[in-house]
C-alpha positions in Angstrom: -31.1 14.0 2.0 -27.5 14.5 2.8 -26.4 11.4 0.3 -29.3 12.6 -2.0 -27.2 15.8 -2.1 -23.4 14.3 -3.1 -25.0 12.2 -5.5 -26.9 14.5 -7.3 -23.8 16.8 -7.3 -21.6 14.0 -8.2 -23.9 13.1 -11.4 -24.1 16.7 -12.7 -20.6 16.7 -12.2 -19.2 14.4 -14.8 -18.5 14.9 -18.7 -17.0 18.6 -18.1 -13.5 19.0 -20.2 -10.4 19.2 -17.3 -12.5 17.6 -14.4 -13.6 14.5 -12.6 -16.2 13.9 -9.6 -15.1 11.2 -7.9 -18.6 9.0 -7.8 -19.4 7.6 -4.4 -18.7 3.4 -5.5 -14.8 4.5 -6.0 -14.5 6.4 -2.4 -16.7 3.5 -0.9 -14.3 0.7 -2.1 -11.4 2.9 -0.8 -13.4 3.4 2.5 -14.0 -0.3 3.3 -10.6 -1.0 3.3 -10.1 1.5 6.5 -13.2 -0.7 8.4 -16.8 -0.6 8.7 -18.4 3.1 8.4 -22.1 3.9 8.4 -22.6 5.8 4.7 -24.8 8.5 6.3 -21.7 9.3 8.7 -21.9 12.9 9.6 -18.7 15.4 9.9 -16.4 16.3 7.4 -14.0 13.9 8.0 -16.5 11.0 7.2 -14.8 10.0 3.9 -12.4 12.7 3.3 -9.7 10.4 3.9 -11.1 8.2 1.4 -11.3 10.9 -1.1 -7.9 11.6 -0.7 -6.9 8.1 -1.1 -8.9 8.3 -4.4 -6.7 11.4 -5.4 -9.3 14.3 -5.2 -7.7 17.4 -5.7 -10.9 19.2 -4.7 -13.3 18.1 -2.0 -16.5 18.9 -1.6 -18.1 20.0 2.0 -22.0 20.0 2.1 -24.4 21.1 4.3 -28.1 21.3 5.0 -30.7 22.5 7.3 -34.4 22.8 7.3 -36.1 25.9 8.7 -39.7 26.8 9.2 -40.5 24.1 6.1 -37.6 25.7 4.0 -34.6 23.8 2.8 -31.5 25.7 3.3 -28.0 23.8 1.6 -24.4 25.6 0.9 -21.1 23.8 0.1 -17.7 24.1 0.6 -14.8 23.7 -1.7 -11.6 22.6 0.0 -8.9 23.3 -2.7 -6.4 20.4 -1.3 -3.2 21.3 -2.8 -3.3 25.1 -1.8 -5.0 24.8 1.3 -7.6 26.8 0.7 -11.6 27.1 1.3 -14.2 28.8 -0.7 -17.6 29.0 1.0 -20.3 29.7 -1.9 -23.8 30.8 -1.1 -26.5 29.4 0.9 -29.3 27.4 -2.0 -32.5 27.8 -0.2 -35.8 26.0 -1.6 -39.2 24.2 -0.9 -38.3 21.0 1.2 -39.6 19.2 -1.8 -37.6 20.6 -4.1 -34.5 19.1 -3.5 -33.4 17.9 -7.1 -33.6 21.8 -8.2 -31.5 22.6 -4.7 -29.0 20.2 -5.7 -28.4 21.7 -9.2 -27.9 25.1 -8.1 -25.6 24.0 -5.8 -23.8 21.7 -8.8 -23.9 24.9 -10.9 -21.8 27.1 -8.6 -18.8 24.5 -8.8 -19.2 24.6 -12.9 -21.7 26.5 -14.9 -22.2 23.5 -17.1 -23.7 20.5 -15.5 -25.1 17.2 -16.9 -29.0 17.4 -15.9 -29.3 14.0 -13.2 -31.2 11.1 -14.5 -34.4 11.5 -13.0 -36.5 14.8 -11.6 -39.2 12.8 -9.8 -38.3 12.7 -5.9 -40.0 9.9 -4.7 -37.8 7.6 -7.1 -34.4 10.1 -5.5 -35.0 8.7 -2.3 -36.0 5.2 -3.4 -32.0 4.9 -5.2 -30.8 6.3 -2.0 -32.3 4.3 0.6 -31.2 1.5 -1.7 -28.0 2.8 -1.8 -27.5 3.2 1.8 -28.8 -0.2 2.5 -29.8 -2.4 0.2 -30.9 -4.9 2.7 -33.4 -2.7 4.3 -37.0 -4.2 4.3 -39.2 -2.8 1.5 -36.4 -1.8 -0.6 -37.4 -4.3 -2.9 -41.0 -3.1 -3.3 -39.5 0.5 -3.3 -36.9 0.2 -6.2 -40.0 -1.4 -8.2 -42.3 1.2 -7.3 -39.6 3.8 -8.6 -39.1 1.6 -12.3 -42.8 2.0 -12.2 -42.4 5.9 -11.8 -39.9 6.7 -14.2 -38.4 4.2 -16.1 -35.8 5.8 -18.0 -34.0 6.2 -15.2 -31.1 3.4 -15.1 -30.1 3.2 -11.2 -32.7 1.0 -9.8 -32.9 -2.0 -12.3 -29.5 -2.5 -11.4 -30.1 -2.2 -7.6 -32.9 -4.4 -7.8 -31.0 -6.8 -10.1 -28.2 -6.7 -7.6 -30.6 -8.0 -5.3 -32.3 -10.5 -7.1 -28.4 -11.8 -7.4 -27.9 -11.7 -3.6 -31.3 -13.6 -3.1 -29.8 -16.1 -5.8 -31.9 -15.1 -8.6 -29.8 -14.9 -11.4 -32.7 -14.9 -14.1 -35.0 -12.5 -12.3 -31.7 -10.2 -12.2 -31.4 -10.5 -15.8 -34.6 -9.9 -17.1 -34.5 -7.0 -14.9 -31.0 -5.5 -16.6 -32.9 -6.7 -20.1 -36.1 -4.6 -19.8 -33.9 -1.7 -19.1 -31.7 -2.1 -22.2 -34.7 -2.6 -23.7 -35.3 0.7 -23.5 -33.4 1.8 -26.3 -31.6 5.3 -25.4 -34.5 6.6 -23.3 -31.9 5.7 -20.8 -28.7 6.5 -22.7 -25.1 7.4 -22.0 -22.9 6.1 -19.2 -25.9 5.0 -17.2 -26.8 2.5 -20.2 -23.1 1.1 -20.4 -23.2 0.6 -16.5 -26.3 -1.7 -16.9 -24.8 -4.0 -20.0 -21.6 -4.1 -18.1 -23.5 -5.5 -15.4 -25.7 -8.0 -17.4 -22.4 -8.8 -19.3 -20.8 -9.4 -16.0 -23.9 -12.0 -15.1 -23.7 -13.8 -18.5 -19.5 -14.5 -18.0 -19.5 -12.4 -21.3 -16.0 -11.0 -21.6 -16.6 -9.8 -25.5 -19.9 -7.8 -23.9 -18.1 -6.6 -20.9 -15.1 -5.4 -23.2 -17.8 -3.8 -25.4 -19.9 -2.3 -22.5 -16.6 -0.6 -20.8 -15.7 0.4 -24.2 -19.3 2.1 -24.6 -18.4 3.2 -20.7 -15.5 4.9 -21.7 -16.7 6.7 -24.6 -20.3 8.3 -22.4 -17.7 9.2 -19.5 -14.1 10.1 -20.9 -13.0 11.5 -17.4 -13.2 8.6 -15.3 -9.4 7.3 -15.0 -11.0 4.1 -13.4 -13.3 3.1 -16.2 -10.0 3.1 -18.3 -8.5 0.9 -16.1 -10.9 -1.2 -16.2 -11.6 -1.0 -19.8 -7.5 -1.6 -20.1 -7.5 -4.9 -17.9 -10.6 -6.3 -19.6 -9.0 -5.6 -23.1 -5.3 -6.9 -22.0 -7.2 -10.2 -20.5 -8.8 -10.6 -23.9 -5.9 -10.0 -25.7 -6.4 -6.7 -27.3 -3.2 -5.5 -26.8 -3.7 -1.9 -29.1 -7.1 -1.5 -27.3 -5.4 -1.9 -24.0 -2.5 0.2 -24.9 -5.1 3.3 -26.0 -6.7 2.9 -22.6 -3.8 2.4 -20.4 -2.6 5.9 -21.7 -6.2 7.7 -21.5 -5.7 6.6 -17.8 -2.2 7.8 -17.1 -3.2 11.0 -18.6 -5.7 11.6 -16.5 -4.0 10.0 -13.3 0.0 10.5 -14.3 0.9 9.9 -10.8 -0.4 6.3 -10.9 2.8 4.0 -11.0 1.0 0.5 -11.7 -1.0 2.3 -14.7 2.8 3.1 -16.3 3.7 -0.4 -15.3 0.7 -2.1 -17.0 1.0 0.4 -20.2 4.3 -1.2 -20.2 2.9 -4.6 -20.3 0.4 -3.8 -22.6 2.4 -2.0 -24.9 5.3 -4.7 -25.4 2.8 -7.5 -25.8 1.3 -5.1 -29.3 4.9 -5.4 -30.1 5.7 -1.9 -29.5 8.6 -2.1 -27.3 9.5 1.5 -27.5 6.3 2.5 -25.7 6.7 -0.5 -23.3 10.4 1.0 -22.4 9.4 4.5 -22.1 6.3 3.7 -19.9 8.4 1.8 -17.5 11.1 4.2 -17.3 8.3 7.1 -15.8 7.3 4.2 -13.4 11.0 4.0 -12.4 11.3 7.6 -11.8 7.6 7.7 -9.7 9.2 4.8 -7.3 12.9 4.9 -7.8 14.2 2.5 -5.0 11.6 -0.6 -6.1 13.0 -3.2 -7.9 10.3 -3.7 -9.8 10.5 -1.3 -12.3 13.9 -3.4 -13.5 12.1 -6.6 -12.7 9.3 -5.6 -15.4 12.0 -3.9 -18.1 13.2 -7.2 -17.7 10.3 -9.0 -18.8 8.9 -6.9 -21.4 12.6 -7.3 -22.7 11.9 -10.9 -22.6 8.7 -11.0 -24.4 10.3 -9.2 -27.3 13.5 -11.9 -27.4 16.0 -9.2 -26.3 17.4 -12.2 -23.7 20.9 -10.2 -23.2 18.9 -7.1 -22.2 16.0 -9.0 -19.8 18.9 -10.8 -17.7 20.7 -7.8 -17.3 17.6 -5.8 -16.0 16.7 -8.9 -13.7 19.9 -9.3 -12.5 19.5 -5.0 -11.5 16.1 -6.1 -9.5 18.1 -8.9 -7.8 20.4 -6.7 -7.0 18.6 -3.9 -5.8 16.5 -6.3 -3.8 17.8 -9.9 -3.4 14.6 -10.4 -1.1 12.2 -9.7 -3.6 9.8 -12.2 -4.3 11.9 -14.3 -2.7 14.3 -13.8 -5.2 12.9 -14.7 -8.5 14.5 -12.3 -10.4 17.7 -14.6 -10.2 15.6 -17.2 -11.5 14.2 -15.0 -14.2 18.0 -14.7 -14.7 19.0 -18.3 -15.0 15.9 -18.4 -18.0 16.4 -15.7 -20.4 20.6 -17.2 -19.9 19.0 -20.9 -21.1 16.9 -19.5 -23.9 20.1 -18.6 -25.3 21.2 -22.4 -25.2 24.2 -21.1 -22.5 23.5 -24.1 -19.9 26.4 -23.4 -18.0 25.9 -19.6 -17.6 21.9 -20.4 -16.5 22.9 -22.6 -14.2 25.1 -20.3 -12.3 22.4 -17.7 -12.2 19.8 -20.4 -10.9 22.7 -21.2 -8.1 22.0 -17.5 -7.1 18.3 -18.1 -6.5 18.6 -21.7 -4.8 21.6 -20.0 -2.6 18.8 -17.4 -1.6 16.2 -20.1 -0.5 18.6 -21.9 1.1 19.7 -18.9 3.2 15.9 -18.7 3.8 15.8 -22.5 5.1 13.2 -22.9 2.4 11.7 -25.8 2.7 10.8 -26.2 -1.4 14.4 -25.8 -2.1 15.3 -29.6 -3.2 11.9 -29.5 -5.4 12.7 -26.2 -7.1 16.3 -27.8 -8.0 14.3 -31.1 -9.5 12.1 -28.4 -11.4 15.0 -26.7 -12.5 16.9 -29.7 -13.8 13.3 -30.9 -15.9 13.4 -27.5 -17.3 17.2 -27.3 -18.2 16.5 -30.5 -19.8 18.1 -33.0 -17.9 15.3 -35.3 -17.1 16.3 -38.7 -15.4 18.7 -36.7 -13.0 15.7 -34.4 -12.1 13.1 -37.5 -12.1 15.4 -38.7 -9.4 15.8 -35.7 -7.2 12.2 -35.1 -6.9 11.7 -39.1 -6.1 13.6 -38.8 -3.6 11.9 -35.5 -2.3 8.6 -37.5 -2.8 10.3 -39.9 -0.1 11.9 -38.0 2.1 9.1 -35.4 2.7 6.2 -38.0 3.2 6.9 -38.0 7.0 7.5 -34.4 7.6 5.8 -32.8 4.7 2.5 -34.4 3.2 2.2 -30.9 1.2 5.6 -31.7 -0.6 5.9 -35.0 -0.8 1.7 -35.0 -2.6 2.7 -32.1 -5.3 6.1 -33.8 -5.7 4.5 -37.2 -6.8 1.7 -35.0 -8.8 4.7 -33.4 -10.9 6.4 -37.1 -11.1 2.9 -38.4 -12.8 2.6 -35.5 -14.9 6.2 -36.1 -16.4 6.0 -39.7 -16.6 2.5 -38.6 -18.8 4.5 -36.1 -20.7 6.7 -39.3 -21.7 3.7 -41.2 -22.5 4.3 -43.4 -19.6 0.9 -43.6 -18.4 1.2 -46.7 -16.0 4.1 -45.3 -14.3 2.5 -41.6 -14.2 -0.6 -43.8 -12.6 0.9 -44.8 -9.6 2.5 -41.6 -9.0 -0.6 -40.2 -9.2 -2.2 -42.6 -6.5 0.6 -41.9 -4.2 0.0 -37.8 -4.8 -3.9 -38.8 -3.9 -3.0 -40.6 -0.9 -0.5 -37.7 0.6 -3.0 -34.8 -0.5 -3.7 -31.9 1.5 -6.2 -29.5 1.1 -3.8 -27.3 -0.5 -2.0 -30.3 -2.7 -5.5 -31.8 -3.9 -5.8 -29.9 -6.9 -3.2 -31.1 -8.3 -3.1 -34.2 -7.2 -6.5 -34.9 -8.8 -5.6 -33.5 -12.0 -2.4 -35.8 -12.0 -4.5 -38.8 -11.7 -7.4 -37.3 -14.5 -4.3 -36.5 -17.0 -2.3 -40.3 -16.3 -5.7 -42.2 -17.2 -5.6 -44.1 -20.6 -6.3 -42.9 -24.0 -9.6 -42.6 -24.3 -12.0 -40.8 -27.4 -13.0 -36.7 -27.0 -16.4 -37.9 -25.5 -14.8 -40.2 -23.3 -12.5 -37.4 -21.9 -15.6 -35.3 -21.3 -17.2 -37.9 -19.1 -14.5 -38.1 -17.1 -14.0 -34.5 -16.9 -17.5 -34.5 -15.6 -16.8 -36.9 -12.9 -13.9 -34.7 -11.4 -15.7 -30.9 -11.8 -18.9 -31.5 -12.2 -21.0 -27.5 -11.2 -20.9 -24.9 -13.5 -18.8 -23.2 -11.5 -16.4 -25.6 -12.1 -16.1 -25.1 -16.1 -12.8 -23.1 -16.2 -11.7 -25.9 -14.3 -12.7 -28.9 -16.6 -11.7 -26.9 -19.7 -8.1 -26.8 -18.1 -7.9 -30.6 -17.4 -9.6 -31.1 -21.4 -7.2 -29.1 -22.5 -3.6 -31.2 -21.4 -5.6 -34.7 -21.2 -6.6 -34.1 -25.0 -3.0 -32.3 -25.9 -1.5 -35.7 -24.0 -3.8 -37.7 -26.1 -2.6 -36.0 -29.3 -6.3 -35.3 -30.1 -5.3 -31.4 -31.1 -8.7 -31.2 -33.6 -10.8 -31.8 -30.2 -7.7 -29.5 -28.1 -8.2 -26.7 -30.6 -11.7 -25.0 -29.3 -11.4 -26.0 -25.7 -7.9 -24.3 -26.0 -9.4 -21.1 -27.6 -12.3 -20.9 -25.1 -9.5 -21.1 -22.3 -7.9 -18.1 -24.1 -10.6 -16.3 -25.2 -12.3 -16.6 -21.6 -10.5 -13.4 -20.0 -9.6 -15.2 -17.3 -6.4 -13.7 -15.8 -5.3 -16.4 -13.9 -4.5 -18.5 -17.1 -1.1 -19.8 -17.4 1.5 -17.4 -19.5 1.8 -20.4 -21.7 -1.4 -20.9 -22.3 -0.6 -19.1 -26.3 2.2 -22.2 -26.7 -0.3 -24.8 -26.1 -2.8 -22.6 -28.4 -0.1 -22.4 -31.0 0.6 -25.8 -30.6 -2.5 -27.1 -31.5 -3.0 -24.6 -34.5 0.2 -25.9 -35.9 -0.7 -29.4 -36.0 -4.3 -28.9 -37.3 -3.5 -26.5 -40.1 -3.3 -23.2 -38.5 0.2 -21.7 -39.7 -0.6 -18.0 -39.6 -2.6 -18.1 -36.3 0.1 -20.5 -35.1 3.0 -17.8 -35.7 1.2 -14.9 -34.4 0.8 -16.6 -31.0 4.5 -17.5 -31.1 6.3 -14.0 -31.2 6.4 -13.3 -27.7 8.2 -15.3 -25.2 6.5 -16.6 -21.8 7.4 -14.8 -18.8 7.2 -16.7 -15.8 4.8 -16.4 -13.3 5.1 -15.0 -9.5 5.7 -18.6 -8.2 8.4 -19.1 -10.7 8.4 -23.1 -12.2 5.7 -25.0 -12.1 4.1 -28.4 -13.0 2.9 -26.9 -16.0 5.8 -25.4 -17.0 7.3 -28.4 -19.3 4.3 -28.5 -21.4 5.1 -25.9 -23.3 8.8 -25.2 -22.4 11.3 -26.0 -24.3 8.5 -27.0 -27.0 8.0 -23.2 -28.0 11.4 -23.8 -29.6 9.8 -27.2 -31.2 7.2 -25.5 -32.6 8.7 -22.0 -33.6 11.0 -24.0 -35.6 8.2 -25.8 -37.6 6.6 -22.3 -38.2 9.8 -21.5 -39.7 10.1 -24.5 -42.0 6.2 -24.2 -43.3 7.3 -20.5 -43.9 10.8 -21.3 -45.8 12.7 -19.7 -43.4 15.2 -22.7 -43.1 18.0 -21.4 -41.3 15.9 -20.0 -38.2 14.4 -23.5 -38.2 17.6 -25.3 -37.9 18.8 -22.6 -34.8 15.0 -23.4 -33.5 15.8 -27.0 -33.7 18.9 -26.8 -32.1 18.1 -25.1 -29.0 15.1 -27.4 -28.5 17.3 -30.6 -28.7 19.8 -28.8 -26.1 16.8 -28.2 -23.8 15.1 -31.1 -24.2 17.7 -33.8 -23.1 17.1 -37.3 -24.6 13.2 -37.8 -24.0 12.2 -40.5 -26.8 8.8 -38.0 -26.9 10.3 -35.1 -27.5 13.2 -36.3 -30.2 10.6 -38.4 -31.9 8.8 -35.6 -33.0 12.2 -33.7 -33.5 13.2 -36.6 -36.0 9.4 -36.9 -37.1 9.6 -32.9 -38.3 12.8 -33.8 -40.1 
């Protein structure tokens, strides 16, 4: 009865203009993270520090009592700000009138409530006890029984579908969600949104889940969380406007959120609107003034708008403010918004900040990030050698290095189309491979196997990530064996699907390859749109996928340009990708190909 109670309250609580009840999943998933609590917990202090940690303003004491068969219930308001506490009056009713109890109590905090979902009892306390435990023998039958009852109330199809998951009944848990939607809007509003965001979420449907948060958003405009979430799934997906518009219905409502400012930043300079982007990072640098990371994302939003003066100078701030921070990177950052400008000399002084920095921190990486470095800056034989040797000179101390180090060597020497050479690097990574090394490893020896046909590709593919779970996986390895192979018509949709996924763990280059393979099947238009903002590096700075598409943004920019007449961008293009691309017969041969 007690969680009966809150989440009655809770319910009748939402959709009223200037106010937000907190619902019990947001305190809960604060809660777990301070250990194990039983949900029926009694005392005030049972999830009041969650609440807090939620940002409740107002909290919410309840109480109840049964006397002589009568149902006695009051709350408590703790105003948290002022410090003060308002006891309103004592609800009393018939024991089995608790729904009625609860909204007299919900209509002393506000006089207008949102009547709860359901007025039947028996389905109340079958949602609760499924809510408490969902575990619980007879739940199962329960939660049926209540569908049964009323079904137009939305709650326990997707309590009984999250069960059916948990039991590994995937299709059961569907058709459970569908027979609800099917419903129509008998069961309407947010409730309905929660239950195709859920089915959306079973389906791997990110243009449904977008949708469904979307449809969230609009049934319950006061939940900061649901824009979050509507933001993330919109920024994922690439709907950088959409993302922007949510970002700042969440700040409004939470505008003591830093990482909300930070990712309207994000989100704003990626819809090309760096004015937003700079003024939504500026209120995150006043809310946490001594973090570098304020500077370190002004810096990249500068970046991703080609401002490469104004993103070294505001990495060079973060370095400065913290040289210790993520192990430095920002000098790194640095040393590449300094080569995008073509100034090799002046990025490699910044990258000698960085390697001075993991040196100082007895890094043991240090000799494989310079070999990385030197591929990057374009001088590849010197950097082929450097990371030989670290192959060498690590497989006795270090299998982890010495296995990624030949991985990288394979993937170059396949990036130069020398596949026989890239093969027996390959083996050697295989050989030395850890469990933390034999990712790439594998994917060295997939990508250094010979030309072969789309359909032959996919067989192989199969060999090496064969589940279903393993489908984000095989699309990757597709993606740069078919690029390798020059076989962009086949690259093209397994490309798109990679970026269309809402994934967030794709690679920040993933739009060069994209582009890349637009460009050379037609695409001009879809090609250039994909090409305006520059790749920021990722949290681990360079890595083996790095080459594929830098310097070749530059490549490719500049063949935009000449399909679009501008001539004299193409020729600076051009330029800066033969400085950064050394003498590679691959990567001059299409230079003098274009020409």
């Amino acid at each position: 009865m007690g969680r009966a109670f809150s989440e009655v309250i809770t319910a009748e609580l939402q959709n009223i203009p200037g106010q937000y009840a907190i619902p019990s999943r947001q305190i809960h998933a604060i809660d777990a993270s301070f250990g194990p609590r039983p949900v029926a917990a009694p005392g005030i202090s049972a999830e009041r520090v969650a609440a807090l940690a939620s940002g409740a303003t107002r909290i919410v004491y309840g109480q109840y009592a049964i006397r002589n068969g009568t149902l006695e219930a009051r709350v408590t308001l703790e105003d948290v700000r002022k410090g003060k506490i308002t006891s309103l009056d004592t609800v009393t009713a018939p024991v089995a009138d608790l729904l009625p109890a609860a909204s007299a109590m919900a209509k002393q905090i506000s006089p207008t409530i949102t009547p709860y979902g359901t007025r039947n009892p028996q389905v109340l306390q079958a949602h609760i006890e499924a809510f408490e435990n969902l575990d619980a023998p007879q739940v199962a039958d329960e939660l049926q029984r209540a569908i049964a009852l009323d079904p137009n109330f939305g709650p326990p199809y997707r309590q009984l579908a999250q069960l059916k998951v948990k039991q590994g009944d995937l299709d059961g848990a569907l058709a459970l969600l569908d027979r609800a939607l099917a419903r129509g809007k008998s069961i309407g509003g947010a409730e309905r949104a929660r239950i195709q965001l859920e089915a959306a979420a079973l389906r791997n449907d990110s243009a449904a889940r977008l949708q469904a948060l979307a449809a969230l958003a609009k049934a319950d405009p006061n939940d900061p969380q649901t824009w979050h979430d509507l933001a993330t799934a919109a920024m994922v997906t690439h709907q950088y406007p959409q993302a922007v518009e949510a970002y700042r219905k969440s700040v409004a409502i939470r505008p003591d959120d830093p990482q909300e400012w930070n990712q309207l930043g994000y989100a704003a300079a990626y819809a090309g609107d760096l004015a937003t982007a700079t003024s939504a990072l500026t209120t995150y640098q006043k809310l946490q003034p001594s973090s570098p990371n304020p500077l370190d994302s002004l810096g990249d939003i500068n970046l991703i708008a080609g401002r490469l003066p104004e993103a070294e100078s505001y990495y060079k701030q973060a370095a400065k403010l913290n040289p210790a921070f993520f192990a430095g990177l920002d000098f790194m950052k640095a040393a590449m918004a300094r080569l995008m400008t073509g100034d090799m000399p002046g990025a490699d002084a910044l990258a000698g900040q960085f390697f001075n920095g993991r040196a100082a921190a007895k890094d043991p990486w240090l000799d494989y990030r310079k070999a990385q470095w030197q591929w990057t800056s374009g001088r590849r034989k010197d950097a082929a050698r450097q990371l030989e040797k670290v192959a060498a000179d690590s497989t006795g101390t270090s299998r982890d290095i010495a296995s990624r180090a030949y991985a990288e060597l394979a993937v170059w020497d396949g990036m130069l189309g020398n596949r026989d050479a890239g093969a027996q690097m390959a083996q050697k990574a295989t050989a030395l491979a850890t469990p933390s090394s034999a990712t790439e490893a594998v994917l060295a020896r997939f990508l250094t196997q010979p030309a072969a046909s789309p359909a032959e590709w996919e067989a192989r593919v199969a060999k090496i990530a064969p589940t279903p779970a393993q489908a984000p996986v095989r699309d990757v390895a597709m993606a740069y064996a078919l690029l390798l192979d020059k076989q962009f018509a086949a690259a093209l949709p397994v490309l798109q699907r990679i970026y269309d996924s809402g994934n967030p763990n794709t690679d920040s280059g993933l739009p060069v390859l994209l582009a890349w393979a637009n460009l050379e099947t037609g695409h001009v238009p879809e090609a250039a749109a994909l090409l305006r903002s520059n790749p920021v590096l990722g949290d681990n700075g360079l890595s083996w996928s790095t080459p594929f598409y830098f310097p070749r943004i530059f490549y490719l920019r500049a063949m935009v340009d000449q399909k679009q007449g501008n001539a004299e961008q193409a020729r600076q293009n051009l330029k800066l990708f033969g400085q950064l691309s050394g003498s590679d017969p691959l990567e001059w041969g299409e230079e003098q190909k274009a020409k």
